[in-house]
N, CA, C and O atoms as a CHARMM CRD file, in Angstrom:
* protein
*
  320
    1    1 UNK  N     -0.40300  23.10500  -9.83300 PROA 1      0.00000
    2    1 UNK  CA    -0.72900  21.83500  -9.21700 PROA 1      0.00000
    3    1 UNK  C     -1.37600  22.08800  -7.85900 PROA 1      0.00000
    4    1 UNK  O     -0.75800  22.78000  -7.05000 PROA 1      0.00000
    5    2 UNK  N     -2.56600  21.58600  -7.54300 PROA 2      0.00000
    6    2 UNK  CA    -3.02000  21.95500  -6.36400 PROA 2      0.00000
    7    2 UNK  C     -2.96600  20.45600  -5.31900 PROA 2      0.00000
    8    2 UNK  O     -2.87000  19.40100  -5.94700 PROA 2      0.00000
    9    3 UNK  N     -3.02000  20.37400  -3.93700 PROA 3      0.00000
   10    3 UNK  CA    -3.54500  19.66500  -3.28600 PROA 3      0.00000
   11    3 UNK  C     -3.69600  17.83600  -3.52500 PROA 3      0.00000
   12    3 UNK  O     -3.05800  16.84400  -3.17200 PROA 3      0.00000
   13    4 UNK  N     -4.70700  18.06900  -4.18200 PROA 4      0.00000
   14    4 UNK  CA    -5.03800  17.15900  -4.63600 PROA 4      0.00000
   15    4 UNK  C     -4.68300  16.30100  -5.22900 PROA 4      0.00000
   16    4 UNK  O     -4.83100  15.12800  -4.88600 PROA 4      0.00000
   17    5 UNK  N     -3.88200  16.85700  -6.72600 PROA 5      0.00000
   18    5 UNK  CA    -3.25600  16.03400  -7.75500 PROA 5      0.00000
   19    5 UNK  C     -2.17300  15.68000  -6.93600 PROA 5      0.00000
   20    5 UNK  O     -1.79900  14.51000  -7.01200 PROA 5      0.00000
   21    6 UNK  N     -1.37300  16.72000  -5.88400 PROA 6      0.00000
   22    6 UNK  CA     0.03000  16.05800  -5.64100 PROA 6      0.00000
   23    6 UNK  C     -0.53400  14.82600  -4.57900 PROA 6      0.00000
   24    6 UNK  O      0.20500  13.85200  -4.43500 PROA 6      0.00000
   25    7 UNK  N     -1.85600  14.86700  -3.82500 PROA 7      0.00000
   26    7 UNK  CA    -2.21200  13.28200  -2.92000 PROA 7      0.00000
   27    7 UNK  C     -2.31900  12.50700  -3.85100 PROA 7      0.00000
   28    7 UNK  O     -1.29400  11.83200  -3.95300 PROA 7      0.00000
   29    8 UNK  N     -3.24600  12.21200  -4.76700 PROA 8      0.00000
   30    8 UNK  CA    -3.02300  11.53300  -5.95500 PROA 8      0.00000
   31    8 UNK  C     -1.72200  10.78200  -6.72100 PROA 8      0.00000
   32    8 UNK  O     -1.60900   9.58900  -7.00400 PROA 8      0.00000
   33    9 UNK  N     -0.87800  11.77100  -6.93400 PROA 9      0.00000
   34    9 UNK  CA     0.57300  11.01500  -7.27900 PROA 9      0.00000
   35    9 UNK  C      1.34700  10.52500  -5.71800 PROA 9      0.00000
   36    9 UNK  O      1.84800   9.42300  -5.49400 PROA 9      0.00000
   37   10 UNK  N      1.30900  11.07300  -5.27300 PROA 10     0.00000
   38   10 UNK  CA     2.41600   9.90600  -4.10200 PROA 10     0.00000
   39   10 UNK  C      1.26700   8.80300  -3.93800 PROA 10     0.00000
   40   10 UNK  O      1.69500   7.65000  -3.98800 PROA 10     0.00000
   41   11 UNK  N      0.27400   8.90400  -3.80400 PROA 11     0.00000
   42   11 UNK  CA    -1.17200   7.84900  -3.88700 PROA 11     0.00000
   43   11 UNK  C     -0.59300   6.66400  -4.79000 PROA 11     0.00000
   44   11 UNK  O     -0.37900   5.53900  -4.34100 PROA 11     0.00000
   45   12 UNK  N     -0.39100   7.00100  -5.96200 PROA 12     0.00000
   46   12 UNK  CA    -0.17800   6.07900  -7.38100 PROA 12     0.00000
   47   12 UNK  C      1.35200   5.70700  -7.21300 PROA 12     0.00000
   48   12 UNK  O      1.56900   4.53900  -7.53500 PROA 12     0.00000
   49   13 UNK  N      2.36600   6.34700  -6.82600 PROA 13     0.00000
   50   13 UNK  CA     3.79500   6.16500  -6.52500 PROA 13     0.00000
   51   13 UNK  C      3.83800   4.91200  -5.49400 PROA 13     0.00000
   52   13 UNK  O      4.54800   3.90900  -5.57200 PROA 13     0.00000
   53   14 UNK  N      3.02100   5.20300  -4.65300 PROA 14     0.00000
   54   14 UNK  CA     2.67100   4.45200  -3.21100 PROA 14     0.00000
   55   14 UNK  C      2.17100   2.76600  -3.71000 PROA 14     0.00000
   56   14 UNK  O      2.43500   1.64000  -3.28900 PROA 14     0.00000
   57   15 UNK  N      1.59200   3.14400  -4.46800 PROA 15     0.00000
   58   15 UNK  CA     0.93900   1.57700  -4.92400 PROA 15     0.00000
   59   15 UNK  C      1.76900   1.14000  -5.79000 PROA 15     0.00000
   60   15 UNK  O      2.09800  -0.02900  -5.58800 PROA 15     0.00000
   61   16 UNK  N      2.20000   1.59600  -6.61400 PROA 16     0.00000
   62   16 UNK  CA     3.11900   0.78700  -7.40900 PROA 16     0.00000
   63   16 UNK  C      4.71400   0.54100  -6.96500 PROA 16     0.00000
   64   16 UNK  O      5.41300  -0.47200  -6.99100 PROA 16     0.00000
   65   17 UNK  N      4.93100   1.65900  -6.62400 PROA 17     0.00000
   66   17 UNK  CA     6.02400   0.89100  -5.38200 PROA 17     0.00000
   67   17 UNK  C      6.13200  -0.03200  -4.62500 PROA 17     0.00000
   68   17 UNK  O      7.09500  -0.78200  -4.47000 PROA 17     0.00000
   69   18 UNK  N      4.91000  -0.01800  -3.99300 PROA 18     0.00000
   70   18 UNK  CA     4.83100  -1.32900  -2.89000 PROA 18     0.00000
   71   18 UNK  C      4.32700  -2.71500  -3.85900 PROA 18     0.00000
   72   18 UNK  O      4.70800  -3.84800  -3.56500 PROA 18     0.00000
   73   19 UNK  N      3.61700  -2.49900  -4.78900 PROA 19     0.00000
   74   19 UNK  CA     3.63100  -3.25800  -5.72000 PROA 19     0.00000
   75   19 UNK  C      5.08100  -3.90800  -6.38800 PROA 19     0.00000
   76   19 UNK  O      5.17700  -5.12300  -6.56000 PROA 19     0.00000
   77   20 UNK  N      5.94400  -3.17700  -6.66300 PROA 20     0.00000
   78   20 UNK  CA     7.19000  -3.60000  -7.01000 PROA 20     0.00000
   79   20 UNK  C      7.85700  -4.50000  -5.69800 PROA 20     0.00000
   80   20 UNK  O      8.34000  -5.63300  -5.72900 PROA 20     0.00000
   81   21 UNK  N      7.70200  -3.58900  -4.57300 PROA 21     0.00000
   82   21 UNK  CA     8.46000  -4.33200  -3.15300 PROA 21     0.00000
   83   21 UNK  C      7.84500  -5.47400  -2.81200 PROA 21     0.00000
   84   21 UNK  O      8.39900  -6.36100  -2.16200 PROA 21     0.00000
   85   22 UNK  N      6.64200  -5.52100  -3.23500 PROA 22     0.00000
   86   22 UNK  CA     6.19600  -7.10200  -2.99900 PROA 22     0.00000
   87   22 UNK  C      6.43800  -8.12800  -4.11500 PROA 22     0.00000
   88   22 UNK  O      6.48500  -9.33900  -3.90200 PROA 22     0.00000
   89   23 UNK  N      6.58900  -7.56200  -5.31300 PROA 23     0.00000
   90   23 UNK  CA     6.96900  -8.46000  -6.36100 PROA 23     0.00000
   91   23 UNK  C      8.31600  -8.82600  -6.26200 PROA 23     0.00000
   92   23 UNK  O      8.52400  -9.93100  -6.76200 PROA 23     0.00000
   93   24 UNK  N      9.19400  -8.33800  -5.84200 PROA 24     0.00000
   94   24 UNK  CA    10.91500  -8.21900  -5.76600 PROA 24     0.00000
   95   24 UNK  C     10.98400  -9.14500  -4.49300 PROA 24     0.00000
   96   24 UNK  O     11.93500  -9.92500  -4.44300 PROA 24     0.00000
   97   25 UNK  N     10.12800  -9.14000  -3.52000 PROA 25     0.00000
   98   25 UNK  CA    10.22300  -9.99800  -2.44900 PROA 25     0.00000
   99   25 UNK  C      9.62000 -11.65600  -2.42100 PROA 25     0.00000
  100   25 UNK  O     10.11400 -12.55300  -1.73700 PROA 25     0.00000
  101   26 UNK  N      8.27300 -11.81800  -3.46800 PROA 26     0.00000
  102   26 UNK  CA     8.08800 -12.83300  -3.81200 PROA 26     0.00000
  103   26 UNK  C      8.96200 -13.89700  -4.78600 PROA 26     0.00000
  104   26 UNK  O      8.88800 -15.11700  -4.93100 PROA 26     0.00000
  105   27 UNK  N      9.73100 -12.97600  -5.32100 PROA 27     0.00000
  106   27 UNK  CA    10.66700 -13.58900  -6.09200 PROA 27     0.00000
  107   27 UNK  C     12.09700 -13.95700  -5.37000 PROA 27     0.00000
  108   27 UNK  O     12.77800 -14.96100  -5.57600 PROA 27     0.00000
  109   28 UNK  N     12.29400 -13.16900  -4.71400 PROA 28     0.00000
  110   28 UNK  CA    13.51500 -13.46200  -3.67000 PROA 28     0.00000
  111   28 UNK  C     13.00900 -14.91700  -2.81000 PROA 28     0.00000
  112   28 UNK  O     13.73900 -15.88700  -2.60300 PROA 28     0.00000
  113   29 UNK  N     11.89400 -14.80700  -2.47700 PROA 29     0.00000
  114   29 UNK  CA    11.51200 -15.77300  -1.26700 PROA 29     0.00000
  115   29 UNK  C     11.18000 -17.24500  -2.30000 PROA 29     0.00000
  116   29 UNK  O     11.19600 -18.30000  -1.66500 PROA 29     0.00000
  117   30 UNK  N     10.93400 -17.33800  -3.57700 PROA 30     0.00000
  118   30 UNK  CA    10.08000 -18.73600  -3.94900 PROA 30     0.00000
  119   30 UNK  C     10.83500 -18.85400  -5.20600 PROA 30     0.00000
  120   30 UNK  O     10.58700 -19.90600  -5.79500 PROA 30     0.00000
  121   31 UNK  N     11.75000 -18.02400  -5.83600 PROA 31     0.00000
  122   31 UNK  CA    12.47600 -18.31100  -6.73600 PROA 31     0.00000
  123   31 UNK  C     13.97600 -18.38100  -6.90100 PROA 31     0.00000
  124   31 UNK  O     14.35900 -18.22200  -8.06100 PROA 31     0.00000
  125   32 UNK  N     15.14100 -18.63700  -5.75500 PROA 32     0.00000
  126   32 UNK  CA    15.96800 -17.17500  -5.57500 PROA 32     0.00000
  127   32 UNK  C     17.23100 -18.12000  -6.19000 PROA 32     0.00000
  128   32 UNK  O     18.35700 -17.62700  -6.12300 PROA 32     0.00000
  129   33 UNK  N     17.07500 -19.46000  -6.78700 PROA 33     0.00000
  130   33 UNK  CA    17.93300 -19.96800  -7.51300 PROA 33     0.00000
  131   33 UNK  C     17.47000 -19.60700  -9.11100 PROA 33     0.00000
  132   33 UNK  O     18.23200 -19.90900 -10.03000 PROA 33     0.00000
  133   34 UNK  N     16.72200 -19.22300  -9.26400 PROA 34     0.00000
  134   34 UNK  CA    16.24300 -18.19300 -10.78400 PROA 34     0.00000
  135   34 UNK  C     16.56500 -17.25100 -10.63300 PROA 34     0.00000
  136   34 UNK  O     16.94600 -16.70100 -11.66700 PROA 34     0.00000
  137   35 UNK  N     16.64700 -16.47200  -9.43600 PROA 35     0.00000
  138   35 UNK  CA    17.10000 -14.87500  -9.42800 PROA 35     0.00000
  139   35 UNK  C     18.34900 -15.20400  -9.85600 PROA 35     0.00000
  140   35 UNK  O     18.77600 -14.93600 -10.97900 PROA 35     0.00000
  141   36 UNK  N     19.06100 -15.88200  -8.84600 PROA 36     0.00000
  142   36 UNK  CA    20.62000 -16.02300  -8.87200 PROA 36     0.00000
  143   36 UNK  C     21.27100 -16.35900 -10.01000 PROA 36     0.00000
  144   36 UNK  O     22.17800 -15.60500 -10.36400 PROA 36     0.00000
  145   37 UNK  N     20.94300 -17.62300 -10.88100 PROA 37     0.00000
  146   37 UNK  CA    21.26800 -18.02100 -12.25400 PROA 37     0.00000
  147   37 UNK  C     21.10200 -16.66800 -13.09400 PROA 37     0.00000
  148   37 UNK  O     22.08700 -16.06000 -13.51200 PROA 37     0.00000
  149   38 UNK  N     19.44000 -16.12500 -13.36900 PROA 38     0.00000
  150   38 UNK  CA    19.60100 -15.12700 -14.01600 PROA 38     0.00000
  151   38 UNK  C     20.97900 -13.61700 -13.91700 PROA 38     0.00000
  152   38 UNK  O     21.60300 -12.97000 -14.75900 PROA 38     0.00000
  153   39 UNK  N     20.91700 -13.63100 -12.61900 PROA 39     0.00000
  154   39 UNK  CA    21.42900 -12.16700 -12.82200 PROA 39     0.00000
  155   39 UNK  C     23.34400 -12.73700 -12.64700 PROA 39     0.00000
  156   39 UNK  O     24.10400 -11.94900 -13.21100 PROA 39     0.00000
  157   40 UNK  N     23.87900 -13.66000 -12.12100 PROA 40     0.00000
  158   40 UNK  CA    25.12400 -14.43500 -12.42100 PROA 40     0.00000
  159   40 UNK  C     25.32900 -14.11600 -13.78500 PROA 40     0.00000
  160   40 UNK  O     26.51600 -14.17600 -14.10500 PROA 40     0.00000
  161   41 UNK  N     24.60700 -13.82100 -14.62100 PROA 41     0.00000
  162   41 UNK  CA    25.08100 -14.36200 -15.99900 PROA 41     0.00000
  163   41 UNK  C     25.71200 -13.22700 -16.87100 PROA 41     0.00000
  164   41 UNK  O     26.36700 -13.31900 -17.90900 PROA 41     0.00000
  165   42 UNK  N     25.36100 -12.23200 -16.21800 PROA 42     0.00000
  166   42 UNK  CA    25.83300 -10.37600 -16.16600 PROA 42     0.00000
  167   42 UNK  C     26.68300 -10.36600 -15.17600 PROA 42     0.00000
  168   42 UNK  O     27.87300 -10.18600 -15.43500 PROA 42     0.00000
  169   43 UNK  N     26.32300 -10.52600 -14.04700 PROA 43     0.00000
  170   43 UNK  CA    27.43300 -10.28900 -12.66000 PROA 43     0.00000
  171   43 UNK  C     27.88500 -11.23500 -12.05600 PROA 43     0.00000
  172   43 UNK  O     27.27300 -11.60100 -11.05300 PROA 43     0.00000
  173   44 UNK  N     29.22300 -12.01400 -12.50400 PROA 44     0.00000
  174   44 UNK  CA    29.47800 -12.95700 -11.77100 PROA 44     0.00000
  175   44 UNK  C     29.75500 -12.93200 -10.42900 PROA 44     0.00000
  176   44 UNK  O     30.88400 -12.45900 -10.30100 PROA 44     0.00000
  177   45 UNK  N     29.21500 -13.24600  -9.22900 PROA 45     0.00000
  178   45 UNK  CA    29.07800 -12.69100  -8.02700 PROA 45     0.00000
  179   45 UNK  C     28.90000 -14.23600  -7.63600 PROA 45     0.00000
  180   45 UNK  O     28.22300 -15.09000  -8.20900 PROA 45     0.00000
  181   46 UNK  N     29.85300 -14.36700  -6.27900 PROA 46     0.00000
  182   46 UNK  CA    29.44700 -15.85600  -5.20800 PROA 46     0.00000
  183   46 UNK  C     28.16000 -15.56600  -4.72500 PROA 46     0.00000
  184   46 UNK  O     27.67200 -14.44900  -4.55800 PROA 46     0.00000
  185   47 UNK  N     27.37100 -17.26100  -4.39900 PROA 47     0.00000
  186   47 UNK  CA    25.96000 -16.99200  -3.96100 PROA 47     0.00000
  187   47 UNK  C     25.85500 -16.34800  -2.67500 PROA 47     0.00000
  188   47 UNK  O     24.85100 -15.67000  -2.45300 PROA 47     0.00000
  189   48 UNK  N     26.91200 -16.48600  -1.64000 PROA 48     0.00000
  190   48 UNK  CA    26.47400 -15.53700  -0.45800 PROA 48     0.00000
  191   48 UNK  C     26.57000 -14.30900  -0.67500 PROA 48     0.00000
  192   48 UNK  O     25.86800 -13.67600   0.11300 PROA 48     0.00000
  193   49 UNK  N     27.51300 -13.23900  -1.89100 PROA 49     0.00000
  194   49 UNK  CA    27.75800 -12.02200  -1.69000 PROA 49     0.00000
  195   49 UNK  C     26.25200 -11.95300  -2.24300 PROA 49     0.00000
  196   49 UNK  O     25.42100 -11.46400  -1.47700 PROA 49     0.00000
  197   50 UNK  N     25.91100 -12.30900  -3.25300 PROA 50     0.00000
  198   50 UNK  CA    24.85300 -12.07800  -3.83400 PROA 50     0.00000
  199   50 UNK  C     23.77200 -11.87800  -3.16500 PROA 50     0.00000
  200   50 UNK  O     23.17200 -10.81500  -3.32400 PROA 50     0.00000
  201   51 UNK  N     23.21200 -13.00900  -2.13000 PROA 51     0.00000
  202   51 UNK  CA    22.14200 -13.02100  -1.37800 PROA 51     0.00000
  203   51 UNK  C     22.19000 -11.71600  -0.17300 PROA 51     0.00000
  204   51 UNK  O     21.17000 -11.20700   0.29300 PROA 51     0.00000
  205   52 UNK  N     23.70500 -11.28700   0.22700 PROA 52     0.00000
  206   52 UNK  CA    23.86900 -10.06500   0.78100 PROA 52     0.00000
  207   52 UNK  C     23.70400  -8.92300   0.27700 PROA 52     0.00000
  208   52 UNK  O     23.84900  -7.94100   1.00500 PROA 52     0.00000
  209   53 UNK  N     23.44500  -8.80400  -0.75700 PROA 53     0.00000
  210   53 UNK  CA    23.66100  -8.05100  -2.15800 PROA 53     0.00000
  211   53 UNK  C     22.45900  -7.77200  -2.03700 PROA 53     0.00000
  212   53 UNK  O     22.17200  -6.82600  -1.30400 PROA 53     0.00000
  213   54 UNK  N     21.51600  -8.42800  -2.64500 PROA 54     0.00000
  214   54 UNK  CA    20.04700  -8.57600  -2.34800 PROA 54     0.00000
  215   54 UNK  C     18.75200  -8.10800  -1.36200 PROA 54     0.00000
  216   54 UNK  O     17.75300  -7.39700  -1.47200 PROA 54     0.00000
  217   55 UNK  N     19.52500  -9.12100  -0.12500 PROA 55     0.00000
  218   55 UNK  CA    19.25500  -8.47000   1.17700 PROA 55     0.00000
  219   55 UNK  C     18.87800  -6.86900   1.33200 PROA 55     0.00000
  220   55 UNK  O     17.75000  -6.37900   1.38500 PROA 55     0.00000
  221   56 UNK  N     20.31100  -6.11900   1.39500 PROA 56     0.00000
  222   56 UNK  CA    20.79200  -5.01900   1.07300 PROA 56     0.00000
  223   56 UNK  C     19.82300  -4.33000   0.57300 PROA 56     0.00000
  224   56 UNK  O     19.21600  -3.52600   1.28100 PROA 56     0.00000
  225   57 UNK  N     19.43000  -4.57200  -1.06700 PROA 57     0.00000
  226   57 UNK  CA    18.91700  -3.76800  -1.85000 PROA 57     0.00000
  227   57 UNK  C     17.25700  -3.86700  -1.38900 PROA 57     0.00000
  228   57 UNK  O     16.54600  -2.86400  -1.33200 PROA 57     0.00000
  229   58 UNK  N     16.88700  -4.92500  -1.14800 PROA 58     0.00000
  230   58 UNK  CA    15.34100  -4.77300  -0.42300 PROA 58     0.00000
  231   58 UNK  C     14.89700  -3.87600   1.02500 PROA 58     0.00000
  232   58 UNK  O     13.88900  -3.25700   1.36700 PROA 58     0.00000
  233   59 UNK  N     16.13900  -4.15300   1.61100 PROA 59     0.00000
  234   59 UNK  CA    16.45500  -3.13700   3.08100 PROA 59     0.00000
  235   59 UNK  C     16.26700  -1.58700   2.16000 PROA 59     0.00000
  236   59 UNK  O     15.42400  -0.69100   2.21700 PROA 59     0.00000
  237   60 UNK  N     17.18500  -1.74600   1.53300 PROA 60     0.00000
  238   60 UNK  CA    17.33800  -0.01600   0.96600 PROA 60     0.00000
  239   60 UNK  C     16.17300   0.58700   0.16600 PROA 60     0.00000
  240   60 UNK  O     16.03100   1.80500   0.05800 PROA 60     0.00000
  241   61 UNK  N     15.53300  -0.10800  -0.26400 PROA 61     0.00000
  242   61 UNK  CA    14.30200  -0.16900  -1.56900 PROA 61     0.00000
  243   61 UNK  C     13.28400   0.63500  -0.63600 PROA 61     0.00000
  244   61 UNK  O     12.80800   1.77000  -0.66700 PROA 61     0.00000
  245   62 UNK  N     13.15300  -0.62700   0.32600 PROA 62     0.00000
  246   62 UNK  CA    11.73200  -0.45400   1.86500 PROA 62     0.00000
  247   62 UNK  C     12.03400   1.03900   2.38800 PROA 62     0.00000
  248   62 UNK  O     11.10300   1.83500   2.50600 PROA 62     0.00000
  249   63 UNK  N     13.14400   1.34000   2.64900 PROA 63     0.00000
  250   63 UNK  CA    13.23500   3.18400   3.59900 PROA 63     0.00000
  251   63 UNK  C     13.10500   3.85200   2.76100 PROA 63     0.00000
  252   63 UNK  O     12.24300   4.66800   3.08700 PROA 63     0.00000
  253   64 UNK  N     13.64700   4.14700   1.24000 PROA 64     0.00000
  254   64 UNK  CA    13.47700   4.94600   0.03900 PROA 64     0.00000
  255   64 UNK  C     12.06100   4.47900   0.37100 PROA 64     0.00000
  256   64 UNK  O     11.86800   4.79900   1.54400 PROA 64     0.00000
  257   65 UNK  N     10.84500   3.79200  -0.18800 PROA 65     0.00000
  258   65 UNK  CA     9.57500   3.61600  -0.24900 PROA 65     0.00000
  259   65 UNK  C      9.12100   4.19700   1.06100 PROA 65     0.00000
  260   65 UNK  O      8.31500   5.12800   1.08100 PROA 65     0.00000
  261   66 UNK  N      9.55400   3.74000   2.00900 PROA 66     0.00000
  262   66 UNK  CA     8.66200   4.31300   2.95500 PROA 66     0.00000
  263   66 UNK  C      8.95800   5.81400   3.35200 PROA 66     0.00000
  264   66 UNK  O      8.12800   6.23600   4.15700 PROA 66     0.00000
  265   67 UNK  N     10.22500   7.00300   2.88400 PROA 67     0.00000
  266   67 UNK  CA    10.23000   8.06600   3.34000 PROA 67     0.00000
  267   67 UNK  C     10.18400   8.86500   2.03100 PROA 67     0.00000
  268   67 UNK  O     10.07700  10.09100   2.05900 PROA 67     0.00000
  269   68 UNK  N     10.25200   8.28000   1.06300 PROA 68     0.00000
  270   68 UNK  CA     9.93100   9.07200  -0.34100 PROA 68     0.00000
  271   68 UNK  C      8.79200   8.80600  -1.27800 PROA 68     0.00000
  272   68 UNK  O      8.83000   9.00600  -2.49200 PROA 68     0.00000
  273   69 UNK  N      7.63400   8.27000  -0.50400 PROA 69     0.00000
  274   69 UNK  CA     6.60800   7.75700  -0.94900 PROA 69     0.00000
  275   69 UNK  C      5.12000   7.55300   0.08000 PROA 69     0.00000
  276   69 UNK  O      3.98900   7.98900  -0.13000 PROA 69     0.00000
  277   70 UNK  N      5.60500   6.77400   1.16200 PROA 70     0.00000
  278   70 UNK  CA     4.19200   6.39900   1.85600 PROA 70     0.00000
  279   70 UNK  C      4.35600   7.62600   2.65400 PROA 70     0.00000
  280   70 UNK  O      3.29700   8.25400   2.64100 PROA 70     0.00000
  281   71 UNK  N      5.13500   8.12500   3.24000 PROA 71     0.00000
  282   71 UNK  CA     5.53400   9.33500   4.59300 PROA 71     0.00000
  283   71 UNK  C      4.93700  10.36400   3.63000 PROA 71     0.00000
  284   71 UNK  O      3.83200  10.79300   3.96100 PROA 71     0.00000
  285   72 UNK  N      5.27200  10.66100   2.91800 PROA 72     0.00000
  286   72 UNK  CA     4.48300  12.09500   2.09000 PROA 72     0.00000
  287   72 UNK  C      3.25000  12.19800   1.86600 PROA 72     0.00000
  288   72 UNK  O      2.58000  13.20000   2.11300 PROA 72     0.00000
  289   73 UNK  N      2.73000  10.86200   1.23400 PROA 73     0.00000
  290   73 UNK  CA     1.35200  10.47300   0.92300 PROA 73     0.00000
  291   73 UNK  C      0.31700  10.66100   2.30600 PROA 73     0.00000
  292   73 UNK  O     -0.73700  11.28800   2.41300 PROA 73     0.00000
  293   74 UNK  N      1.11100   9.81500   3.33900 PROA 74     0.00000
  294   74 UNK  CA     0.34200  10.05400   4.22300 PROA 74     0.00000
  295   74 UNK  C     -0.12600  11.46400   5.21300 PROA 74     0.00000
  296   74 UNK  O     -1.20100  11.85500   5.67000 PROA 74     0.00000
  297   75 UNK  N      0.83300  11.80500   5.24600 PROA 75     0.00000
  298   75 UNK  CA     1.02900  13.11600   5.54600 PROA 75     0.00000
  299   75 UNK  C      0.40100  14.38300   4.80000 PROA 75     0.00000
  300   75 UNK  O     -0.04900  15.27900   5.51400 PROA 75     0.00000
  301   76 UNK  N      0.36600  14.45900   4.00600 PROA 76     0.00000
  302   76 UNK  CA    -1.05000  15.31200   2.63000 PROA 76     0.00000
  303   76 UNK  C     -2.14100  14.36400   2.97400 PROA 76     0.00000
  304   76 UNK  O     -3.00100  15.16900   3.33200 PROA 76     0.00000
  305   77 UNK  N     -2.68500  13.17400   3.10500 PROA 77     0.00000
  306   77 UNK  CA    -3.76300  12.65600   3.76800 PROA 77     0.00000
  307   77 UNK  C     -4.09300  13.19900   4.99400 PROA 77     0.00000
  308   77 UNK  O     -5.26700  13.50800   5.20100 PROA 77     0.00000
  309   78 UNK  N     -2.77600  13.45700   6.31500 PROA 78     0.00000
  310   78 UNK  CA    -3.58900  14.13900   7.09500 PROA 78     0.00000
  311   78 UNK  C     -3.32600  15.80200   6.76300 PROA 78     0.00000
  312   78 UNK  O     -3.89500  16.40600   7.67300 PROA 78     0.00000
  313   79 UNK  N     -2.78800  16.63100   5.96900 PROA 79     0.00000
  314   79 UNK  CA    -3.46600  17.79000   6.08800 PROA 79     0.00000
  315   79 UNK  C     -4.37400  18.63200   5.43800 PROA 79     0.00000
  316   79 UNK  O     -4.54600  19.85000   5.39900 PROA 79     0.00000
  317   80 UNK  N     -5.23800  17.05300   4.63400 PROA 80     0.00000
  318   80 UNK  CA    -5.60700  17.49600   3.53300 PROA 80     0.00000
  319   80 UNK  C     -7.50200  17.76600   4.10100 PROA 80     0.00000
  320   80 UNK  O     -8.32600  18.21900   3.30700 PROA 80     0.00000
């Protein structure tokens, strides 16, 4: 594997990740009594733990994305 291919994959990791983090966030923000009904129905969970729950997992999603994905990418961008 040289160089290249590995800018390329954190490249493609990078976009579809943030692709996911923006889809997971549009849905939190304009749907989040559909989130909630849906996923209640597997995990019965009160609506505040839930929305903490949530919270949480978008906080945690964003630093995984940004230090196991954009930080690498960018970084082979500059020593490339």
């Amino acid at each position: 594997m040289n160089i290249q291919q590995i800018t390329d994959f954190f490249m493609w990791c990078s976009i579809i990740n943030g692709c996911l983090f923006i889809l997971w966030t549009i849905f939190i923000m304009f749907t989040p009594d559909f989130v909630y009904r849906t996923q209640s129905r597997w995990f019965p969970v009160p609506r505040a733990t839930f929305d903490t729950l949530i919270y949480g997992f978008l906080g945690l999603f964003k630093i995984f994305f940004l230090f196991f994905n954009l930080i690498p990418y960018l970084a082979l961008l500059i020593i490339k």
